[in-house]
C-alpha positions, -999 to 999 in steps of 0.1 A, spaced: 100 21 155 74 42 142 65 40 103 63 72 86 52 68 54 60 107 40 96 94 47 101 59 41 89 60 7 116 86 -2 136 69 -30 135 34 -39 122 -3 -20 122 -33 -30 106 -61 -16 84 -94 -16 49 -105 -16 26 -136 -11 -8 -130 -17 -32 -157 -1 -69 -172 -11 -98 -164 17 -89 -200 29 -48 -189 33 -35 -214 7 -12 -194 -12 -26 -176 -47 4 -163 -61 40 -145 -52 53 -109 -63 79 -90 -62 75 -48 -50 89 -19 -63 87 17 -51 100 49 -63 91 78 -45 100 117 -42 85 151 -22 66 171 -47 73 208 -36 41 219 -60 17 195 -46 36 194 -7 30 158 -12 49 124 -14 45 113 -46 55 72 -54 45 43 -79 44 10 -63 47 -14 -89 34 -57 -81 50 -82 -107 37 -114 -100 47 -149 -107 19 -150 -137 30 -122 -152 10 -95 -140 18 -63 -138 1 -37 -111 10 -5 -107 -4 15 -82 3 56 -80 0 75 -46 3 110 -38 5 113 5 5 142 27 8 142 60 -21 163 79 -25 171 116 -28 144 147 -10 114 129 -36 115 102 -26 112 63 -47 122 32 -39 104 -1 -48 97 -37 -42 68 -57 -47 68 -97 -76 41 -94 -90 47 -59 -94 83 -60 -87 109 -40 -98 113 -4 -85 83 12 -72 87 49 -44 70 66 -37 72 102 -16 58 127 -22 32 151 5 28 179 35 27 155 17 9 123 2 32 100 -28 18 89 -52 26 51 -84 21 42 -103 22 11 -118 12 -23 -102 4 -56 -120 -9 -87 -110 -44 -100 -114 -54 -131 -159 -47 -138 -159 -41 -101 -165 -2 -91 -178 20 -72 -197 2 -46 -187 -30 -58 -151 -24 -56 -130 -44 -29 -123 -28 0 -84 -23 12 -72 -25 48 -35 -19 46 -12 -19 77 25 -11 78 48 -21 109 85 -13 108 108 -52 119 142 -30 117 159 3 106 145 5 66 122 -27 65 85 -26 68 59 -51 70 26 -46 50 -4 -66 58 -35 -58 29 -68 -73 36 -91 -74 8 -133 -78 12 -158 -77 -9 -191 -60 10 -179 -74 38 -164 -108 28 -128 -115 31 -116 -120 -3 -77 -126 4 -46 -109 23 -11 -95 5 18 -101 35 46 -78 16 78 -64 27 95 -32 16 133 -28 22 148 7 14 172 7 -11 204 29 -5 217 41 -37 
């Protein structure tokens, strides 16, 4: 099974999280929203992906996805910035890129390796690494189910 991203993130998932310390002990849980739908203006994918976590924190993250030639993929997200490039890798499709945190930016943002691998019809896997010039700071191990409305 072979993620596609410009079509599984049509409509609505919903999903869990567990976010784990450099060391894997367990940091915190969240739960994962997405809503997404085909902008015919921008010939994009646009979808919020919204992490509540068991401390109360709320972090939305807003893409806009197109898919470009050879299995590659240009996005944008609200705090990244544009230009970020997704591509596939076997049947994952794979992300990476920089988002500010908190007073970290630009250079000193963490770094983002996200990879998304389909376990059955309408649930994925996401596996998010997260460094810091170079260091592992943590990993996010998330699923998405579609939701049928």
């Amino acid at each position: 099974m072979i993620f596609r991203p410009e079509f599984f993130f049509l409509g609505r998932t919903e999903g869990h999280g567990v976010v784990r310390d450099p060391l894997g002990r367990v940091a915190r849980r969240c739960r994962v929203e997405t809503v997404g739908d085909y902008s015919q203006t921008r010939s994009a994918i646009e979808f919020e992906e919204v992490f509540t976590y068991d401390d109360g924190e709320v972090d939305v993250w807003r893409w806009a996805m197109t898919q470009g030639s050879n299995g590659v993929y240009v996005a944008a997200e609200a705090v990244a910035g544009a230009g970020i490039t997704g591509w596939r890798d076997d049947e994952d499709y794979v992300l990476s890129f920089r988002r500010a945190m908190g007073p970290a930016k630009g250079l000193l943002a963490p770094s983002y390796r996200t990879r998304f691998t389909m376990v059955s019809p309408g649930v994925a896997l996401k596996t998010a690494q997260v460094s810091l010039l170079g260091v592992p700071m943590g990993t996010m191990t998330a699923t998405h189910h579609r939701v049928v409305d």
